[in-house]
VEXMAR-725421 format. One record per residue (C-alpha): residue number from 1; residue in one letter; x, y, z. Coordinates in Angstrom, 2 decimals, padded with zeros to 5 digits. Layout:
N
(pt NUM,'A',(X,Y,Z))
...
END
This chain:
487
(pt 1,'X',(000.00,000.00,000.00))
(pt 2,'X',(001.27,003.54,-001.02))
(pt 3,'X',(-000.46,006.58,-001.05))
(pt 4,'X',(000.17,009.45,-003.59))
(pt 5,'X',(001.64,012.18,-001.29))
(pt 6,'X',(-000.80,015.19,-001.75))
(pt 7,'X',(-003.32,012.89,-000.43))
(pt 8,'X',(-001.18,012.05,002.56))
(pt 9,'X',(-000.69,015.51,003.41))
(pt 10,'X',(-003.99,015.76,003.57))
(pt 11,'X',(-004.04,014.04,006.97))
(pt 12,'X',(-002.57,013.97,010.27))
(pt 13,'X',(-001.45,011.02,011.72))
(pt 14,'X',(-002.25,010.73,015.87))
(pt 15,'X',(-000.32,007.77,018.01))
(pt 16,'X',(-000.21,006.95,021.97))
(pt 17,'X',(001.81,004.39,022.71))
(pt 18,'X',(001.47,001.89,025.73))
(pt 19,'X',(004.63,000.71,026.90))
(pt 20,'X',(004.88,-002.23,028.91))
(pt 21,'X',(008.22,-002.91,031.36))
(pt 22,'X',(008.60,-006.23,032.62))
(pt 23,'X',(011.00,-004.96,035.96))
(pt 24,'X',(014.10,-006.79,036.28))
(pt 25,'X',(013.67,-007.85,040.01))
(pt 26,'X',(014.16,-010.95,041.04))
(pt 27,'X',(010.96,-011.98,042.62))
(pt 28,'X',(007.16,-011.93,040.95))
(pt 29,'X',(005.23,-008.31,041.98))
(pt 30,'X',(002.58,-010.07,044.66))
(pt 31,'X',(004.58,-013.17,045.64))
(pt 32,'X',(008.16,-014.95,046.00))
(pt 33,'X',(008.12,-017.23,042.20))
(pt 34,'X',(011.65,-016.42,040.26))
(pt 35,'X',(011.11,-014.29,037.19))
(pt 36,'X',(014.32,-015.34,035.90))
(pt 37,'X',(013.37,-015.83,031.89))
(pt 38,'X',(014.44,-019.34,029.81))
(pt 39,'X',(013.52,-021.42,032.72))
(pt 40,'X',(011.45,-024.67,031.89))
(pt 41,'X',(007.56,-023.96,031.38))
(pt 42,'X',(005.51,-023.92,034.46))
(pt 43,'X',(008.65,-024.45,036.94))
(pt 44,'X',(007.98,-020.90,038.24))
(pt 45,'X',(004.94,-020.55,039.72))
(pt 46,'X',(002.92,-021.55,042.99))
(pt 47,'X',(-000.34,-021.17,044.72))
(pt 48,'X',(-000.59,-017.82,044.79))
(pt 49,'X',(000.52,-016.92,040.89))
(pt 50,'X',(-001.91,-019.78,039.86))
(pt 51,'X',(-004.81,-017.61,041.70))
(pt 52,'X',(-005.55,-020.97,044.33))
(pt 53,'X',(-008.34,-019.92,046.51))
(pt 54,'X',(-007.20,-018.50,050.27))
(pt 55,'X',(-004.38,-017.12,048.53))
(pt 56,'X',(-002.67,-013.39,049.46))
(pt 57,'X',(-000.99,-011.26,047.75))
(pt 58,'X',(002.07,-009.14,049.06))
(pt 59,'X',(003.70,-006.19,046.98))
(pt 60,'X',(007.37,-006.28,045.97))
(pt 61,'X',(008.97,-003.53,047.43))
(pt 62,'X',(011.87,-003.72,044.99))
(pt 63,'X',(008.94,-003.03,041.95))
(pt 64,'X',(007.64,-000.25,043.75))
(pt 65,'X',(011.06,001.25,043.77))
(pt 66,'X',(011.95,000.94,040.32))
(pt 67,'X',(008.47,002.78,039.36))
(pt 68,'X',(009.21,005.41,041.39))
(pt 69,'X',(012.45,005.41,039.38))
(pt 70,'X',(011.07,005.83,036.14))
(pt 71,'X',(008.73,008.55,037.36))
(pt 72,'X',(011.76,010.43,038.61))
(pt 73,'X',(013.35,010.00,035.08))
(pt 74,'X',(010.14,011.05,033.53))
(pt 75,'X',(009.45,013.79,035.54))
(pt 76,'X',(006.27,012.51,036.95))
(pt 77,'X',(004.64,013.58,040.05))
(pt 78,'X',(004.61,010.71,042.47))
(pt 79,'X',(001.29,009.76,043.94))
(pt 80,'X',(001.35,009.17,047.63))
(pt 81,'X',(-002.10,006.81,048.04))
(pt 82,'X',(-002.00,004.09,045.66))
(pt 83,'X',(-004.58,001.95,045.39))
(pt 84,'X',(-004.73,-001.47,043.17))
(pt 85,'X',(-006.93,-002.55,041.47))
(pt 86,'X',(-008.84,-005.60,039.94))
(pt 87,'X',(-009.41,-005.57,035.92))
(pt 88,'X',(-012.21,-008.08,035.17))
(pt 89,'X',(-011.05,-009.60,031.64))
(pt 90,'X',(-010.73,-013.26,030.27))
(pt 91,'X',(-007.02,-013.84,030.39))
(pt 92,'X',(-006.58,-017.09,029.04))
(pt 93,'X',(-002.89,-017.30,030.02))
(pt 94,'X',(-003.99,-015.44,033.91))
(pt 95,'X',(-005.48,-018.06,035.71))
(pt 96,'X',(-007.45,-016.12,038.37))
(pt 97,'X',(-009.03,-014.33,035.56))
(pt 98,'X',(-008.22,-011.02,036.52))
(pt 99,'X',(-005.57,-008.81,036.53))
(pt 100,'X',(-004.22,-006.68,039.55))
(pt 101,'X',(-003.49,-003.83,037.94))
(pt 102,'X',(-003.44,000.35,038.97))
(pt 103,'X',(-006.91,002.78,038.10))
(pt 104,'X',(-007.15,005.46,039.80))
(pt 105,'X',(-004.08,006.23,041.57))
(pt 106,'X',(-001.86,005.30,039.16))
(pt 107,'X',(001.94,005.58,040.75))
(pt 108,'X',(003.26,008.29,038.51))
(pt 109,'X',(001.18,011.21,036.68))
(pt 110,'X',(001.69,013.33,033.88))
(pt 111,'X',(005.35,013.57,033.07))
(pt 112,'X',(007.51,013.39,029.43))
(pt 113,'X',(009.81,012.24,027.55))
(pt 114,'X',(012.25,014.49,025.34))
(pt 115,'X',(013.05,013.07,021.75))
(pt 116,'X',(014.20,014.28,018.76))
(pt 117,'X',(012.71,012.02,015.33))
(pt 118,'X',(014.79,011.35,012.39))
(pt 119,'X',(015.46,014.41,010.38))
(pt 120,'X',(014.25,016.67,013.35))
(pt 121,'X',(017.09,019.35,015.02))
(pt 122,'X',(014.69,020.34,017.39))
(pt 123,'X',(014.04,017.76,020.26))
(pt 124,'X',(010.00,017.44,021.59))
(pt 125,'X',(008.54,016.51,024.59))
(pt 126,'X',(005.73,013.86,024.43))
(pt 127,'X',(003.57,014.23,027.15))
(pt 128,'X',(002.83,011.04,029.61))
(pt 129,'X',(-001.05,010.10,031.13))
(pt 130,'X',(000.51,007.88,033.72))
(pt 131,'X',(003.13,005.29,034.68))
(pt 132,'X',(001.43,002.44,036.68))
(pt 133,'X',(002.35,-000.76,038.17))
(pt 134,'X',(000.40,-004.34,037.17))
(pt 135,'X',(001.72,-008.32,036.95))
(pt 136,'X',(002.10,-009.87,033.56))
(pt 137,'X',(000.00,-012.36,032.54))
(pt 138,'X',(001.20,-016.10,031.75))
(pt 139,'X',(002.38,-016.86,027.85))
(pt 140,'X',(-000.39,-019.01,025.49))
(pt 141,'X',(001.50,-021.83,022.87))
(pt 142,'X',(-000.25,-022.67,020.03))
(pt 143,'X',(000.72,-025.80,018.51))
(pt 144,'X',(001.61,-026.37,015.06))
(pt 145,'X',(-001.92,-027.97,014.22))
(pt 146,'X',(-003.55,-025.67,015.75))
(pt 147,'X',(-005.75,-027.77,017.94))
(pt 148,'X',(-004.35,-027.09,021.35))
(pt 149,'X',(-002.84,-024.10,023.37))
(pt 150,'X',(-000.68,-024.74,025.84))
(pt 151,'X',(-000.01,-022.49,028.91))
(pt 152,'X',(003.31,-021.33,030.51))
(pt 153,'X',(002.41,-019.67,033.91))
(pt 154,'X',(006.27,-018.73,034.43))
(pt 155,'X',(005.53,-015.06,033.38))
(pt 156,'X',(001.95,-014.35,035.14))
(pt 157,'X',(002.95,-012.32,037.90))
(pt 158,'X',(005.49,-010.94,037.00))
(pt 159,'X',(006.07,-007.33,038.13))
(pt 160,'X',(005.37,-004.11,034.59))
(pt 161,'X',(004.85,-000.90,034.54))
(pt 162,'X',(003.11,000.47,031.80))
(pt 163,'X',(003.83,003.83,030.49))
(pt 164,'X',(000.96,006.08,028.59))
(pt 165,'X',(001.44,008.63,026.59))
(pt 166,'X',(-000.92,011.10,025.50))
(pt 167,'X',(-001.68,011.27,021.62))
(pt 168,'X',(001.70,013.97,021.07))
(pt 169,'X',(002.87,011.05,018.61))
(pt 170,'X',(002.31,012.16,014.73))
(pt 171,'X',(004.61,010.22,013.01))
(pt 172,'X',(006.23,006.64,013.10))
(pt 173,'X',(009.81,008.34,013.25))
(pt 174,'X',(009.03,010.14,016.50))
(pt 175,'X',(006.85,006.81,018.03))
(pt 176,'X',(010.60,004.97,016.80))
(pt 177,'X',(011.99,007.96,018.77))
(pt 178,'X',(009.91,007.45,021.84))
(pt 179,'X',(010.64,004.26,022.18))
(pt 180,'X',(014.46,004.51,021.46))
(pt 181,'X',(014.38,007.02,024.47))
(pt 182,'X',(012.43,004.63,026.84))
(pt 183,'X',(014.74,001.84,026.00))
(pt 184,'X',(018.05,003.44,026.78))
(pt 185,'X',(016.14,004.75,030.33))
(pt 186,'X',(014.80,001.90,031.36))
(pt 187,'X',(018.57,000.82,030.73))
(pt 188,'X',(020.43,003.41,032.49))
(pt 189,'X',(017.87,002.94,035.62))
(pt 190,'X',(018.68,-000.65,034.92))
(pt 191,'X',(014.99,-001.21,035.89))
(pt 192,'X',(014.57,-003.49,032.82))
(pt 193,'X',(016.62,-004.97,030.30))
(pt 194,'X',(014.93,-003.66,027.33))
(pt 195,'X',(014.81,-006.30,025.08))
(pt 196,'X',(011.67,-006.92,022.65))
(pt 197,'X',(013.10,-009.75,020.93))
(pt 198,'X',(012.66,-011.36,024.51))
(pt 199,'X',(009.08,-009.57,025.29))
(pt 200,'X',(010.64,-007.88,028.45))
(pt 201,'X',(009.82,-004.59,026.30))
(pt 202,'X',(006.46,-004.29,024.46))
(pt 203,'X',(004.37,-001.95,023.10))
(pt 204,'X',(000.85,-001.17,021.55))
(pt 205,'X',(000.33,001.71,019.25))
(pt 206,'X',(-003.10,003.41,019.38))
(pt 207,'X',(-003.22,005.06,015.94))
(pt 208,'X',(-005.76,007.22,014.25))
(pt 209,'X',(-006.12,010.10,011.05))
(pt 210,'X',(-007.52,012.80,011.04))
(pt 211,'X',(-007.99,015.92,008.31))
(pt 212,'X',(-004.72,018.42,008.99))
(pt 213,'X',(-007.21,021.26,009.66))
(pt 214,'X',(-009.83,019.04,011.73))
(pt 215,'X',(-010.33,019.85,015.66))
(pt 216,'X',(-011.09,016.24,016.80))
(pt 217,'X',(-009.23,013.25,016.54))
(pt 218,'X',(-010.40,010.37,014.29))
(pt 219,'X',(-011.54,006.76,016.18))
(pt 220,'X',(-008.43,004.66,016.55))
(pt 221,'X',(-007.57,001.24,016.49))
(pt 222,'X',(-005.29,-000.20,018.62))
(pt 223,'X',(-002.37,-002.59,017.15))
(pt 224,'X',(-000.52,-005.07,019.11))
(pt 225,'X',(002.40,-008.18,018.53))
(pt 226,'X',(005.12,-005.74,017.44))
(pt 227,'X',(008.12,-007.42,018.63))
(pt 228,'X',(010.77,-004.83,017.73))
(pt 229,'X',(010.89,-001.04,017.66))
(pt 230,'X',(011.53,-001.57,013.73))
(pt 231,'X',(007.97,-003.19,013.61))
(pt 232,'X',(006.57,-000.67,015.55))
(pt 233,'X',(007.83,001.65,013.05))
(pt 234,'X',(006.37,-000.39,009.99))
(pt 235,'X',(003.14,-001.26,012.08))
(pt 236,'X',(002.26,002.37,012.13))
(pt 237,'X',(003.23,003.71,008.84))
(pt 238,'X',(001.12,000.71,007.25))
(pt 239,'X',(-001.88,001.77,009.92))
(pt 240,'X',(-001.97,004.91,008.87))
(pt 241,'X',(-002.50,004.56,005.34))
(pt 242,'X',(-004.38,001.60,005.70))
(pt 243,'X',(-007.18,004.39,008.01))
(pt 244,'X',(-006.44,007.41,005.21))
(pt 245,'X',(-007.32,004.79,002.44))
(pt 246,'X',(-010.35,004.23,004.48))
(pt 247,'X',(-011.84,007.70,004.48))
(pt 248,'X',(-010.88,008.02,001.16))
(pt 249,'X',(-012.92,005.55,-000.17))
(pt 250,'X',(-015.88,007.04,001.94))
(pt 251,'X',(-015.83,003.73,004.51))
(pt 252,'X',(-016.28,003.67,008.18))
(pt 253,'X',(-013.33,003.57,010.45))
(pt 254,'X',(-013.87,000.87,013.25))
(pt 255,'X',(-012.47,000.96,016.67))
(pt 256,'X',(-011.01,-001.80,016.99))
(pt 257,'X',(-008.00,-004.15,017.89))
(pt 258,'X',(-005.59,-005.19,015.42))
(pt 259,'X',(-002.83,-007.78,015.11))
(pt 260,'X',(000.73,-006.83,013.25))
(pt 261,'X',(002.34,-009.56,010.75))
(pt 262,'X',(005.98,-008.86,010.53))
(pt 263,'X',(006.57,-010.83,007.19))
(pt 264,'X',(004.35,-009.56,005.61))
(pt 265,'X',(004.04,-005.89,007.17))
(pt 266,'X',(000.30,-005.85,007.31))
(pt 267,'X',(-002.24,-005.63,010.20))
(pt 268,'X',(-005.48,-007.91,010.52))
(pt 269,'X',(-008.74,-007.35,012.99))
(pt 270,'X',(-008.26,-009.25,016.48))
(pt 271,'X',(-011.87,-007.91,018.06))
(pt 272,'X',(-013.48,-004.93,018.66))
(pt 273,'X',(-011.73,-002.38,021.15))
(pt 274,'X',(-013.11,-002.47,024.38))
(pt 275,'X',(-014.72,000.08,026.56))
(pt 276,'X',(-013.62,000.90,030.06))
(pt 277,'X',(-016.98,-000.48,031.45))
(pt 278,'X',(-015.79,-003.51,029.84))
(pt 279,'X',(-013.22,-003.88,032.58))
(pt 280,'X',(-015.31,-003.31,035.51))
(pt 281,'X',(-012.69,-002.35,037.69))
(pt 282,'X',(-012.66,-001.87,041.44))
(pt 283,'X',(-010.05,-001.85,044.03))
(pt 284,'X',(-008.27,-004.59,044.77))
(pt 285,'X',(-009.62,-006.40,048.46))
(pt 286,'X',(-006.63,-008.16,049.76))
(pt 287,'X',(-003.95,-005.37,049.00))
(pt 288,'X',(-004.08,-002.24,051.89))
(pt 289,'X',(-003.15,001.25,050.23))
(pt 290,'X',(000.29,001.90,049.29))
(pt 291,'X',(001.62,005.24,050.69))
(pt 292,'X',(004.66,007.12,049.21))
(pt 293,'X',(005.86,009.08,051.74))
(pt 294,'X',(008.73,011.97,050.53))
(pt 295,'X',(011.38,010.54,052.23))
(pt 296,'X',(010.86,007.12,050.27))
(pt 297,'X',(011.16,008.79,047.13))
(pt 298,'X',(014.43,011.03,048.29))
(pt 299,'X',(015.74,008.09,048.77))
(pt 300,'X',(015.07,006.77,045.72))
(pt 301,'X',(016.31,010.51,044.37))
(pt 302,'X',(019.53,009.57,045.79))
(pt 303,'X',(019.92,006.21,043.99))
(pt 304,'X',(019.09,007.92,040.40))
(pt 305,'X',(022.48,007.85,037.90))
(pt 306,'X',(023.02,010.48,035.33))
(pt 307,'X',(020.27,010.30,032.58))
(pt 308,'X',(021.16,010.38,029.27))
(pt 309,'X',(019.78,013.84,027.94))
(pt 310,'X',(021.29,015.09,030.87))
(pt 311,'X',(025.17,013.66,029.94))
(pt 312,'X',(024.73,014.67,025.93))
(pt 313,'X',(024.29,018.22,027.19))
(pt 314,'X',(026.97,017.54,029.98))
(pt 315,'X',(029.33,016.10,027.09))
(pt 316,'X',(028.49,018.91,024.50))
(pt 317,'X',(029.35,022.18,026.76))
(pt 318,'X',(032.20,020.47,028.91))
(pt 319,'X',(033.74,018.62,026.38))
(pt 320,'X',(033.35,020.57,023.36))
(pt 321,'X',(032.62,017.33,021.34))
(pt 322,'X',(029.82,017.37,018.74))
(pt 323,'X',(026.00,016.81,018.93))
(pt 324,'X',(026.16,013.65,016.96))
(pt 325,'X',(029.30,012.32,019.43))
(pt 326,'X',(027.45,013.01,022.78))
(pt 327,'X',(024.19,010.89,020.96))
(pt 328,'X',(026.30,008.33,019.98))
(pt 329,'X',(028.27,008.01,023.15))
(pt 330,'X',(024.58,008.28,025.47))
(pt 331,'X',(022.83,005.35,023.78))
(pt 332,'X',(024.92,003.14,026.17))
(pt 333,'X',(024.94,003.62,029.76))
(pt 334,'X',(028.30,001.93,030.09))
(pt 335,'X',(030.23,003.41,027.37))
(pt 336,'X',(029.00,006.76,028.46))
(pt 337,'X',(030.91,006.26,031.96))
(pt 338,'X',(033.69,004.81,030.24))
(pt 339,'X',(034.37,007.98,027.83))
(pt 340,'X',(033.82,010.40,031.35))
(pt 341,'X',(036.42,007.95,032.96))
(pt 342,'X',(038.34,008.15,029.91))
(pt 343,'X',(038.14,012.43,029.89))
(pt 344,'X',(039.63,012.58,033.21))
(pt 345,'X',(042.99,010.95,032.17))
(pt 346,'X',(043.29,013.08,028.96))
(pt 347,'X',(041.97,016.97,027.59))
(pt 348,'X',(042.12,015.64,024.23))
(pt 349,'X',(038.22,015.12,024.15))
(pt 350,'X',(037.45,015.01,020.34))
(pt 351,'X',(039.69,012.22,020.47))
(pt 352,'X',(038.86,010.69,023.16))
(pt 353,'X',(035.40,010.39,021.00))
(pt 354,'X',(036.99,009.59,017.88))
(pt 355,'X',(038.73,006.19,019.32))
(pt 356,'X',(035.25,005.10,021.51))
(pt 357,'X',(033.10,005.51,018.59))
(pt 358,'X',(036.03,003.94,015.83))
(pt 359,'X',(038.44,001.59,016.53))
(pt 360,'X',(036.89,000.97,020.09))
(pt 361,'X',(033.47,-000.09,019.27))
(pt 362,'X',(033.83,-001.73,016.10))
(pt 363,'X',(036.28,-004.22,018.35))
(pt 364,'X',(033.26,-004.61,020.79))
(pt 365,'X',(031.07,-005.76,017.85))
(pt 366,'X',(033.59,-008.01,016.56))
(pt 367,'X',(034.33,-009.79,019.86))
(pt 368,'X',(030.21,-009.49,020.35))
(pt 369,'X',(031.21,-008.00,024.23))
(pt 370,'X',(030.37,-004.94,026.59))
(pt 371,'X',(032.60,-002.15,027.37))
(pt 372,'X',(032.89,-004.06,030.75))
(pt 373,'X',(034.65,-006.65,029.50))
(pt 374,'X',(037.07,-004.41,027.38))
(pt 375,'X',(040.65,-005.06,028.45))
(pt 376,'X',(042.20,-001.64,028.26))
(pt 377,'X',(041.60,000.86,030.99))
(pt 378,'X',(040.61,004.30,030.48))
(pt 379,'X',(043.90,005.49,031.43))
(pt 380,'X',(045.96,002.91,029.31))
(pt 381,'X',(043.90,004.29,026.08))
(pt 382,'X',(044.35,007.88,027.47))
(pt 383,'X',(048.18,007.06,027.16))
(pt 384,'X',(047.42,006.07,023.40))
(pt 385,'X',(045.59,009.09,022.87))
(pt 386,'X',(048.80,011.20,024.21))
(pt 387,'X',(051.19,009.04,022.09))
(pt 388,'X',(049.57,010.40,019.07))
(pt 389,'X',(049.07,014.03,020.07))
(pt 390,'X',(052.94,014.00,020.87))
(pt 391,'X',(053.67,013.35,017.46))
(pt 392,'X',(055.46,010.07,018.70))
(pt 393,'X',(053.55,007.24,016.51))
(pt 394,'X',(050.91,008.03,013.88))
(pt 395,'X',(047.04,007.30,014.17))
(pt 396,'X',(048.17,004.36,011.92))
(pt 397,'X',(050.41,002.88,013.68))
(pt 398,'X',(048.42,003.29,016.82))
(pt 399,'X',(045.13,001.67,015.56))
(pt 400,'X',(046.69,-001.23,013.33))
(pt 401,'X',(049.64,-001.96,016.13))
(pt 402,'X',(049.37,-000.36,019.24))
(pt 403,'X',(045.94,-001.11,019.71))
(pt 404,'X',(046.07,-004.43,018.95))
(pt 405,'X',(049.09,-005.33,021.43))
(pt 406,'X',(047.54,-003.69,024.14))
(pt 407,'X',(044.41,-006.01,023.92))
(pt 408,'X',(047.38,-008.86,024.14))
(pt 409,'X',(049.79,-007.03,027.13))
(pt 410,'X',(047.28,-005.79,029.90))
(pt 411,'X',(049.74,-004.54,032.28))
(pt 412,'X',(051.90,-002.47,029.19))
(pt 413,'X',(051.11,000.83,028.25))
(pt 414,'X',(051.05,002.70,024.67))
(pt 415,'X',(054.55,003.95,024.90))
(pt 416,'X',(056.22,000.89,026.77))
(pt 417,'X',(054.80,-000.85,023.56))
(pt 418,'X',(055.98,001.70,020.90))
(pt 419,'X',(059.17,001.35,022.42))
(pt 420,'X',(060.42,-002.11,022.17))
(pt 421,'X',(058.69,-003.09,018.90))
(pt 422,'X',(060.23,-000.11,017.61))
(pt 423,'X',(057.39,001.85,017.00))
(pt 424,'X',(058.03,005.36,017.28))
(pt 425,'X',(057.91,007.85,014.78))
(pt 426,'X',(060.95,009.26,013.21))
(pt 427,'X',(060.87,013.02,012.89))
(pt 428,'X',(064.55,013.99,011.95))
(pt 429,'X',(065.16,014.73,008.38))
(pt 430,'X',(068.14,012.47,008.03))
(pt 431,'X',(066.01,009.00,008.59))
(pt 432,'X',(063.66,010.67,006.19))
(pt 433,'X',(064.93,012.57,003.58))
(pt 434,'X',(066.44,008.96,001.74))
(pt 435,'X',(062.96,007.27,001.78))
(pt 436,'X',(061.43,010.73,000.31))
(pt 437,'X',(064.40,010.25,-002.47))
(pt 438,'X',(063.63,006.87,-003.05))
(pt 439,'X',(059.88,007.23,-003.68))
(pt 440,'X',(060.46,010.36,-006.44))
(pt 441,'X',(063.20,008.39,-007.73))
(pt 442,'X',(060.83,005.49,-008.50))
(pt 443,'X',(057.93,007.64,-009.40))
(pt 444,'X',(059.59,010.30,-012.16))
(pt 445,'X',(056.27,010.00,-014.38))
(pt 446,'X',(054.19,010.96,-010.93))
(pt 447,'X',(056.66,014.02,-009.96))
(pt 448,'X',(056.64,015.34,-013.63))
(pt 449,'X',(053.25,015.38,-013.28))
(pt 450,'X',(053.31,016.94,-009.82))
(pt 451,'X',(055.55,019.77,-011.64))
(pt 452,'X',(053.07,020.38,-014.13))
(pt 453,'X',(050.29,021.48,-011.58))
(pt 454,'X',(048.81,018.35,-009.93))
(pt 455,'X',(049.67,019.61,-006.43))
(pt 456,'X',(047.11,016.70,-005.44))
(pt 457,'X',(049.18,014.15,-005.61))
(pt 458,'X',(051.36,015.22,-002.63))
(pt 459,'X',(049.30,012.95,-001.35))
(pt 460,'X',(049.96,010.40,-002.76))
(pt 461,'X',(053.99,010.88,-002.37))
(pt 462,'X',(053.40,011.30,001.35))
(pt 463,'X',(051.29,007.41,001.47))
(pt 464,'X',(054.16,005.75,-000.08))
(pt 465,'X',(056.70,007.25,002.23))
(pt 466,'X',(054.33,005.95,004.58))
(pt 467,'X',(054.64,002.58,003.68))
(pt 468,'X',(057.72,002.47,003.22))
(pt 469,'X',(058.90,003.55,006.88))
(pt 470,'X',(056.19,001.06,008.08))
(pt 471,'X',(054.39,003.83,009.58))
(pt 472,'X',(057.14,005.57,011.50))
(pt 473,'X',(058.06,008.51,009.11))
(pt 474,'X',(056.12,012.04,010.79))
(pt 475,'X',(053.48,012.45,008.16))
(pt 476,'X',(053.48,016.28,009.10))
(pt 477,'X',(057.64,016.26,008.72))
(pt 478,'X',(057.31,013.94,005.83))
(pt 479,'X',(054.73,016.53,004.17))
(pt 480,'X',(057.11,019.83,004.33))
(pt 481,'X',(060.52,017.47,003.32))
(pt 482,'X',(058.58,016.60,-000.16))
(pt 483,'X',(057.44,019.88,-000.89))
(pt 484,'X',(060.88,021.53,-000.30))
(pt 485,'X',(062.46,018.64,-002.10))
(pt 486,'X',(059.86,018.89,-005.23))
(pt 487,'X',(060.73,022.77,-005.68))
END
């Protein structure tokens, strides 16, 4: 499906997003079952996550905690009496057949999140409805012949929050925005692992169209089973064209729920979207209120790291380094403490940027590890960095060589390692000059041609000299010893 784009203009798209966080603690939200994932079906569970009757629930206090966390990060105000609640719905895969869940006194309200969408150099705030705390329901099987479903109960219980936006969303890029953002703070908090591939991030996507001049929003549907923030991405774009064909063709626009197909990109009806009635809620019995006081959450205040908007800004005006570096650097927690480590042991910032996001990172991917396990220290790579700025080994010859030793020799540094595999640059015009004679001995046809007015391929002169010195001649000395020579 693609629309002409003067009819798509025509429209604007709306999107709230529901973003469920599984919480990475170690217990379930109302009782004491593992959530540990992988584990055999139905080996984590007991009488009170199968709903047995005579059964209590009691909070995780760990769950609370990280909720409060999030609404920190989000800037949400903090509601001091929460109450739970019961949602009446048929949960196949929740075997009390309910869901204890938050209504009214949702644990955060209000609150945003700061993006900036592809192609945007402005960043926008997407207002948030609520963060609120609820357990997980179990996970359904359904065999290849599609006669039975089984059940795995190791997930019902298992402590979420799910953050609401308000309808700010008008466009898949910011919604793949939004998420991007939630993902690294959930990370940072380390609150949840973030992973979609895994379900322990998921999201539904409440899209609707309406006329770009219209004062009321069109009905929406609601699209679920989007198991990456890529599909959420294609999900949307394909719902929003699939709703503008719609009124185009003069049909009725049904609220309803809808299921994503990632191989073939396409949504399909599930049922009809329910009403709030539907859920006839009411506060949960067996759970007292849960009260917030404000020294609970300055505590939690004092456990909150640096968030990652708040270090690219940091990293732009302390560090000089570029927009695009500080982004880069933020969209892991742990590289982002390793570069600040790794700015305290040198003042060469831009650098300092250059190797984490080059030679450093494209090593990570290759060995498939975390900065954590990375062998060099901050201050071993600062003494790198210093080699180079000293003029003592080229960028070269520290990459290809240095580098590569000091993954093998822990306890060595840059220089110790320059040093006896006779590494460092040679600056003096006596172990240069003959290799510059050499090279415009064996090149006449290039140097006539240099004489004639290519100046460009001083270049090329300065490469082979390069080579030929394995790296050690002073490009910069090497550069000013041609040009005097080729007068």
């Amino acid at each position: 499906m693609s629309l002409d784009k003067s009819i798509r203009d025509k429209y604007t798209v709306v999107i709230g997003l529901e973003v469920h966080a599984q919480l990475l603690t170690e217990s379930k939200l109302f009782c004491a079952d593992a959530t540990a994932y992988g584990a055999s079906p139905n080996t984590h569970i007991s009488p009170i996550s199968l709903g047995h009757p005579g059964t209590l629930p009691k909070l995780n206090k760990k769950a609370v905690d990280y909720a409060i966390k999030m609404g920190l990060a989000c800037e949400c105000k903090i509601t001091e009496e929460n109450i739970f609640a019961r949602k009446n719905y048929f949960y196949p895969d929740l075997p009390k057949g309910y869901q204890v869940t938050q209504d009214k006194a949702p644990i955060c309200v209000g609150g945003r999140v700061w993006i900036k969408a592809k192609g945007e150099t402005k960043e926008k705030a997407i207002a948030l409805n609520r963060i609120h705390m609820e357990e997980d329901a179990g996970k359904s099987i359904h065999t290849e012949d599609a006669n039975d479903t089984l059940v795995d109960y190791n997930r019902a219980g298992v402590p979420l929050i799910e953050i609401v936006t308000e309808p700010d969303l008008r466009s898949a890029d910011e919604a793949y925005a939004f998420l991007t953002e939630v993902r690294k703070l959930v990370r940072y908090l380390e609150i949840c692992d973030g992973n979609m591939e895994e379900g322990s991030l998921r999201c539904d996507a409440n899209v609707s169209v309406m006329l770009s001049d219209a004062k009321e929003y069109g009905s929406k549907v609601e699209v679920k089973n989007m198991n990456s923030i890529r599909n959420v991405h294609r999900a949307i774009e394909h719902e929003a064209e699939r709703l503008i064909q719609l009124i185009e063709n003069g049909e009725k626009i049904i609220s309803e729920t809808r299921d994503f197909d990632a191989a073939t990109g396409t949504t399909s009806s599930l049922r009809t979207k329910e009403e709030l009635n539907d859920y006839r809620y009411f506060p949960e019995p067996d759970l007292s209120p849960l009260i917030v006081d404000e020294a609970w959450i300055e505590e939690i205040k004092c456990q909150m790291p640096a968030l990652p908007r708040e270090l690219q800004q940091k990293f732009i005006k302390e560090y000089g380094i570029p927009e695009y570096d500080a982004q880069v650097l933020t969209d892991n927690k742990e590289i982002a403490q390793y570069f600040e480590a790794l700015c305290q042991e040198t003042s060469n910032y831009k650098s300092a940027s250059n190797w984490l996001m080059g030679t450093v990172k494209s090593y990570l991917n290759e060995q498939n590890i975390g900065i954590r396990e990375f062998s060099i220290s901050p201050e071993k790579l600062a003494s790198l960095i210093q080699l180079v700025d000293d003029g003592k080994v080229s960028n070269t010859v520290a990459n290809q060589q240095i580098f590569t030793k000091m993954l093998r020799s822990k306890a060595l540094d840059a220089e110790t390692i320059a040093i006896e595999e006779n590494l460092l640059q040679e600056s003096s015009s006596d172990s240069i000059q003959p290799i510059i004679n050499e090279v415009l001995n064996d090149m006449a046809d290039k140097v006539k041609e240099y004489k004639s007015g290519r100046k460009g391929l001083i270049g090329l002169f300065v490469g082979e000299v390069m080579k030929r010195s394995k790296g050690k001649a002073d490009p910069k000395k090497t550069n000013e010893l041609l040009k005097q020579t080729l007068k």
